[in-house]
C-alpha positions, -999 to +999 in steps of 0.1 A: -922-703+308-901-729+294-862-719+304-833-737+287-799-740+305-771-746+278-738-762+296-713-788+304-722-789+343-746-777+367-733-785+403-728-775+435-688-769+438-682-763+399-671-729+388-691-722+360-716-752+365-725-731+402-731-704+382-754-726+360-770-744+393-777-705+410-795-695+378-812-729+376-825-724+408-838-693+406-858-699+376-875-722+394-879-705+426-900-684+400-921-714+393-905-717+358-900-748+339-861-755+331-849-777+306-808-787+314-784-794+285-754-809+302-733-836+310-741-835+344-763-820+370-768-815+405-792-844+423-811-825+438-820-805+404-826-841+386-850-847+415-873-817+411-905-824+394-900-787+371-866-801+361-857-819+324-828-832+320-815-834+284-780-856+291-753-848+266-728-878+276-690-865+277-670-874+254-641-890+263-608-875+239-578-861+253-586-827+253-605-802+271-610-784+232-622-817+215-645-824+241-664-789+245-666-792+206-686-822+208-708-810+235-713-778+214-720-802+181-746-825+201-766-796+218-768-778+187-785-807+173-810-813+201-816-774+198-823-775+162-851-803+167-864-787+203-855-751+202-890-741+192-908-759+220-885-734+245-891-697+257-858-688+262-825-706+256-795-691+278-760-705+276-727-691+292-700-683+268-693-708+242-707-741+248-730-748+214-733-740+177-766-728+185-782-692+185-790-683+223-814-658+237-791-650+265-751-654+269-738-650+303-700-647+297-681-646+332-646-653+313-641-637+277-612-655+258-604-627+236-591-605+265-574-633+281-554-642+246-540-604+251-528-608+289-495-609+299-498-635+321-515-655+296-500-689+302-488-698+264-462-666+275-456-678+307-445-713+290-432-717+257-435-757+255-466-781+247-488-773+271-481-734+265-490-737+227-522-763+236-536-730+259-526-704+232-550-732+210-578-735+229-582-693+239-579-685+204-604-709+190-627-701+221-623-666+214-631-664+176-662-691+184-675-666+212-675-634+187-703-657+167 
């Protein structure tokens, strides 16, 4: 089975990207193929022979926002032309304009736009309104 890993990072010490690398890993520890879709990977997974590395290069603009937009733009594109050569594709929250098989959502922007301690209420300046921006669009992309 052919296994696609949809994401910005899939490292050791990276949040989301360990979540990516533990799930990488495990596919293959169940002799699966897996196909990564990221910026950057671990060595170790770019070393093993069951590995493909699809490199989406990051973007460099200003924002966090603009950047995941253009990761989500260019995977969607290799998608379209690969996707059928896959089994499954599996992504983690929002991070392409393409259909997945399987979303693994560890954070979910929609509640966090409702918190309290969201941090556009904790500061009412720039940065404040910049966070408010980038939950709300997150949030209505992730309800696709």
């Amino acid at each position: 089975m052919k296994i696609a890993l949809v994401t910005s990072k899939v490292l050791k010490g990276e949040g989301v990207g360990r979540v990516n690398y533990e799930i990488a890993r495990a596919v293959l520890r169940r002799g699966h193929q897996v196909v990564l879709v990221a910026s950057q990977i671990a060595a170790e997974l770019d070393a093993h022979p069951s590995v493909s590395w699809v490199r989406i290069p990051e973007a460099r603009l200003p924002t966090d926002l603009l950047r995941g937009q253009i990761f989500a733009w260019q995977s969607f594109r290799w998608l379209r032309r690969h996707g059928r050569q896959l089994d499954v594709i599996h992504v983690n929250g929002f991070v392409t304009w393409a259909a997945s098989d399987v979303n693994t959502a560890h954070f979910v922007n929609s509640s966090w736009l409702r918190s309290p301690d969201h941090t556009a209420r904790l500061r009412r300046d720039l940065y404040g309104g910049y966070q408010w921006l980038y939950t709300a669009v997150n949030a209505f992309l992730e309800r696709r």
